[in-house]
N, C-alpha and C positions, 0 to 999 in steps of 0.2 A: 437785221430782221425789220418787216414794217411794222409801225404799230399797229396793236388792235382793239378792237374798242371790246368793251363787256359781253356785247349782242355776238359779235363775232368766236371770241373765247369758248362760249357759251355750246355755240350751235360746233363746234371744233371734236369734243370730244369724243372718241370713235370706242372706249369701251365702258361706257356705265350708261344708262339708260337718260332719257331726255328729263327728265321728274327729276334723275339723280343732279344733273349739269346745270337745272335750273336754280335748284338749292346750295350748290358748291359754295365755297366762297372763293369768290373772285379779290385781288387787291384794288383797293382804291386810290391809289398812287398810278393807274395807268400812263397817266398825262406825264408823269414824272420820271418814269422810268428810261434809261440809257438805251433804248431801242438800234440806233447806229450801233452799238455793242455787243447786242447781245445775237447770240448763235440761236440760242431758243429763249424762251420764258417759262419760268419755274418758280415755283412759291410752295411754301406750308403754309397751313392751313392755320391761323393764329385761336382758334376754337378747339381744335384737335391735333396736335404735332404728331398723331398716328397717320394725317393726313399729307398729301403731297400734290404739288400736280407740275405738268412741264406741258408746254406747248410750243411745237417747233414747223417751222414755215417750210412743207416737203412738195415738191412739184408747183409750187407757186400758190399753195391753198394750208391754211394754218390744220395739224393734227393736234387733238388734246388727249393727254392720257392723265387717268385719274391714277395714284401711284398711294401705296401703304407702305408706314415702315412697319414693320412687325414690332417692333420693342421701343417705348418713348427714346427721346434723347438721353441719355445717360449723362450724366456728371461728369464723368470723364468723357471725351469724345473719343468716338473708336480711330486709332489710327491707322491709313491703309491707303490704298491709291483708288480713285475715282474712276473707274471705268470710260468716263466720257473723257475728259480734258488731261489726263497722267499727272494729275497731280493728287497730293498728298497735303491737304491743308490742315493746320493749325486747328480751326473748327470741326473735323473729322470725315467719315465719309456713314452714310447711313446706307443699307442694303433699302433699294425703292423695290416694290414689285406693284407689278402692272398684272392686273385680270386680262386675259386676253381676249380679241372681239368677239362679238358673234357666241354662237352658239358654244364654243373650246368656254368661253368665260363665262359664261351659264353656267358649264358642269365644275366650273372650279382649278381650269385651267390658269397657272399665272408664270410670270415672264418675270425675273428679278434680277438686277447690277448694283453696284457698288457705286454711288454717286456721291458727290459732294452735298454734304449735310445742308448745306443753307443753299445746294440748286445754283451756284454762282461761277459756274464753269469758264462761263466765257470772260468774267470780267477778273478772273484769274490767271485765263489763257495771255488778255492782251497788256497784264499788268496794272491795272485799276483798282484792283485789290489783294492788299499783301496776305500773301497764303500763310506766311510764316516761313523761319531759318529753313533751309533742307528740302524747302515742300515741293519745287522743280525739279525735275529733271535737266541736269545740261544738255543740251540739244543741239545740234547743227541744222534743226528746220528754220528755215524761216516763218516770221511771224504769220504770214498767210497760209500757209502749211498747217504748221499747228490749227488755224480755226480749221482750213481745210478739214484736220482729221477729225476734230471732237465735231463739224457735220455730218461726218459721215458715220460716226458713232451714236451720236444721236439720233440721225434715220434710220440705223441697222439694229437698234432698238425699238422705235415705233416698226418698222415693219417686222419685224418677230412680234409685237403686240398683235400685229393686226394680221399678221399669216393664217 
């Protein structure tokens, strides 16, 4: 993924309102962050863990979705498999749901998966960060395969947002 600066982030988000994308919070570690890495970019929200957000590079132009867990993190982490990357981490997976664009997320429309709690999909996929005992799958993809697919799980979720 290329990086991208705040302004860009910002102007990305395709379902909460411009007022809403202004006030979000964005990370201030952009500069820092493993961008050669990463398949998308994902954070919580360190004011509200009710909050979430992911932003992933589709047709060549960054898409932001604002994302809610329904229930804070728990003490325990839930454990289950990630709908994006098939893995099962150590740190849990939280259910994200996305309001969907346009006029569907007005009325209350929303789009929800099973995602990795800390949003660290990719630096799980390519080994960067230990998911914990059991937490992979043995697989016979190879490494470009796997990102392959959690791309294309991650698009087939912003465009279910934005259908």
């Amino acid at each position: 993924m290329k990086p991208l600066t705040e302004q860009e982030i910002r102007a990305a988000f395709v379902n909460c309102t411009r007022g809403e994308a202004k006030r979000l919070s964005v990370p201030r570690d952009l500069a820092e962050r493993p961008w050669d890495d990463l398949d998308y970019l994902g954070w919580r929200d360190p004011r509200s863990p009710q909050r979430a957000y992911l932003v992933a590079e589709l047709d060549g132009r960054p898409r932001a979705l604002a994302l809610r867990c329904p229930s804070p993190t728990p003490a325990q982490p839930r454990r289950g498999m990630c709908s994006m990357c098939l893995t099962a981490p150590s740190g849990g997976v939280s259910l994200m749901v996305a309001p969907r664009a346009g006029r569907a997320g007005q009325q209350g429309n929303t789009v929800g998966t099973y995602v990795c709690s800390d949003l660290a999909c990719s630096l799980y996929v390519r080994g960067k960060k230990d998911a914990g005992a059991g937490a992979r799958l043995q697989e016979s993809l190879t490494l470009e395969e796997k990102i392959q697919r959690t791309v294309a799980h991650v698009a087939a979720f912003v465009a279910n947002v934005t259908a």
